[in-house]
PADO-721641 format. One record per residue: residue number from 1; residue in one letter; x, y, z of N, C-alpha, C in turn. Coordinates in pm, whole numbers, always signed. Layout:
<pts>
(pt NUM A (X Y Z) (X Y Z) (X Y Z))
...
</pts>
This chain:
<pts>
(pt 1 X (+851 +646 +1009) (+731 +692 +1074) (+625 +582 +1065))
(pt 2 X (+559 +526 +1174) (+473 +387 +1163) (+334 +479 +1186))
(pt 3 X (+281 +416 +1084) (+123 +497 +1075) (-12 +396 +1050))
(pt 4 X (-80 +419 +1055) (-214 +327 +1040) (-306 +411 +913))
(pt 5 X (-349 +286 +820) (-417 +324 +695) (-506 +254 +639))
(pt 6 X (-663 +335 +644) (-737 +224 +608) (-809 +263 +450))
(pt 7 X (-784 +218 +337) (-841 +202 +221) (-868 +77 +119))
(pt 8 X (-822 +113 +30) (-883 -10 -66) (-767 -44 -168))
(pt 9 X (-740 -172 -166) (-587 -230 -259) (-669 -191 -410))
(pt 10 X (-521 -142 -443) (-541 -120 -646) (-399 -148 -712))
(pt 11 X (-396 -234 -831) (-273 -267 -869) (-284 -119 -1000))
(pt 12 X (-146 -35 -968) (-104 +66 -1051) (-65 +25 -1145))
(pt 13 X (-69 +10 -1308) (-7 +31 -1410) (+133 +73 -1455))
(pt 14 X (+234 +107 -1371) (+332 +198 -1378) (+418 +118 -1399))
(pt 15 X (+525 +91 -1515) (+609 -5 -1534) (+563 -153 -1534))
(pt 16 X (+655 -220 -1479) (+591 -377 -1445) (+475 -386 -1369))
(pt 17 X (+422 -284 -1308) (+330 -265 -1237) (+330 -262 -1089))
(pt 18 X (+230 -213 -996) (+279 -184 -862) (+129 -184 -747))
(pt 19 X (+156 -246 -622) (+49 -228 -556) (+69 -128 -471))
(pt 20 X (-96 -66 -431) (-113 +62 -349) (-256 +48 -288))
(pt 21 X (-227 +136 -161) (-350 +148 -97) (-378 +245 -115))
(pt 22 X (-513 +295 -154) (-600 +420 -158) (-685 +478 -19))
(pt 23 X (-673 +555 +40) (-742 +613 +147) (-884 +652 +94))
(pt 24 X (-955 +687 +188) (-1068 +726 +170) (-1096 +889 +108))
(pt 25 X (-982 +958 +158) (-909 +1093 +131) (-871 +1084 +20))
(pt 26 X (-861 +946 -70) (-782 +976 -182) (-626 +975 -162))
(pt 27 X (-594 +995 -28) (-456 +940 -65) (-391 +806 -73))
(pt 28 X (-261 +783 -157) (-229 +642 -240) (-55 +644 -153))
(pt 29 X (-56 +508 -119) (+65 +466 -55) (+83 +365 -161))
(pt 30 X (+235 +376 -162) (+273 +237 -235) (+284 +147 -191))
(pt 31 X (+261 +0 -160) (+320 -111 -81) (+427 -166 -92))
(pt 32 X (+488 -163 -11) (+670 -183 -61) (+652 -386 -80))
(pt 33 X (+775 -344 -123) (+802 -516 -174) (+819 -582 -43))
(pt 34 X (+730 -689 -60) (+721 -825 -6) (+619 -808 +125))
(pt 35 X (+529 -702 +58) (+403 -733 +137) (+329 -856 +112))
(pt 36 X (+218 -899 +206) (+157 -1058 +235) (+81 -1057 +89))
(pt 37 X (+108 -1191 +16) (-23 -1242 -70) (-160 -1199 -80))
(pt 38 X (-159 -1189 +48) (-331 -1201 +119) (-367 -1092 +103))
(pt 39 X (-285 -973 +79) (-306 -807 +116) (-340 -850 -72))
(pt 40 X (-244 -892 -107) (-229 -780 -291) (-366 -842 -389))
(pt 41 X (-490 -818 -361) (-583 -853 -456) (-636 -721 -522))
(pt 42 X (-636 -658 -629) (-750 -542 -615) (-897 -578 -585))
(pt 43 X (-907 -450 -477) (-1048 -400 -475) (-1043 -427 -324))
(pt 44 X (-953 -541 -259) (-964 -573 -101) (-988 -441 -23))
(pt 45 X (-1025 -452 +85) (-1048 -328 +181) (-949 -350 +290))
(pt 46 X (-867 -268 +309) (-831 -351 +460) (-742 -201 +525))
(pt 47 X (-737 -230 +635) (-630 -177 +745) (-518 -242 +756))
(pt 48 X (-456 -127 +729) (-300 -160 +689) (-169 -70 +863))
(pt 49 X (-95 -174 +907) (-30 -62 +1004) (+88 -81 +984))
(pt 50 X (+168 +22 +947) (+304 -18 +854) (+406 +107 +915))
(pt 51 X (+496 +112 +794) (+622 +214 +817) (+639 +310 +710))
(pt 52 X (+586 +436 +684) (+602 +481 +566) (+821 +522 +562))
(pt 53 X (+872 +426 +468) (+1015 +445 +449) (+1050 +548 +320))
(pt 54 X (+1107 +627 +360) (+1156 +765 +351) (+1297 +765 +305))
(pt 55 X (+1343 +611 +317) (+1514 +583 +269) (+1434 +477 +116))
(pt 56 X (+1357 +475 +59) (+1342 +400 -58) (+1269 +536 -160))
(pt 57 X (+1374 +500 -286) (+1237 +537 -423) (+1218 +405 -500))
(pt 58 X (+1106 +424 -595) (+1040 +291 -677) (+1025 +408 -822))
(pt 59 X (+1021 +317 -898) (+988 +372 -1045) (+867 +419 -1047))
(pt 60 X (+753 +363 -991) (+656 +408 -1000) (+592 +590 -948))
(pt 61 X (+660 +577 -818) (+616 +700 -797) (+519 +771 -720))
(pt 62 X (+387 +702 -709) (+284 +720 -694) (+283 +768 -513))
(pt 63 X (+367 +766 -415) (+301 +809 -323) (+387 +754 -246))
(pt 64 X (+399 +820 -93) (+459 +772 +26) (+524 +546 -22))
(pt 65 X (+624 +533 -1) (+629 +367 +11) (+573 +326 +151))
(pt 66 X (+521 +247 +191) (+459 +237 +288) (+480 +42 +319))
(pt 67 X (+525 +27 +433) (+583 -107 +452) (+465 -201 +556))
(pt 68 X (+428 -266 +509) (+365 -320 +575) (+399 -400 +706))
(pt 69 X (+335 -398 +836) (+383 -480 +929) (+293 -525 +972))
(pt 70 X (+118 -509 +969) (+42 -590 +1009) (-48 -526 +909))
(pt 71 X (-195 -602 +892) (-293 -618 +839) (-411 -652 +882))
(pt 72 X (-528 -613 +847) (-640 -694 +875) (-770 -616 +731))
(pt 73 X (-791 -748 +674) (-924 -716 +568) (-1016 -684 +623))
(pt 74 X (-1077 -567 +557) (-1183 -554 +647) (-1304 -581 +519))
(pt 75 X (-1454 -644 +583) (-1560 -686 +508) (-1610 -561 +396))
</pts>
């Protein structure tokens, strides 16, 4: 399912640790592996338009995996 998501990057604690986007709603996507450099800072803001994949689990847990396919930071 390809969806559009705009919140704020936070690196999760969970095991080795894990990045996620937070919605404004409060809801948390995970960023699947081998999203861009440029995305994984905490605190960035950005619009994210991706694939939430429904064939992966992660140790972490935290929420939809969500695959990135484009980006843009927003100020």
């Amino acid at each position: 399912m390809s969806i559009n998501v705009t919140g704020t990057i936070e690196r999760k604690g969970f095991g080795p640790g894990t990045w996620a986007i937070v919605t404004e709603k409060g809801e948390t996507y995970e960023l699947y592996q081998g999203a861009p450099d440029e995305l994984l800072k905490s605190g960035v803001k950005a619009k994210i338009k991706g694939e939430v994949r429904d064939d992966v689990m992660t140790f972490a847990m935290i929420g939809p995996v969500l695959e990135v396919k484009s980006f843009e930071v927003l100020d």
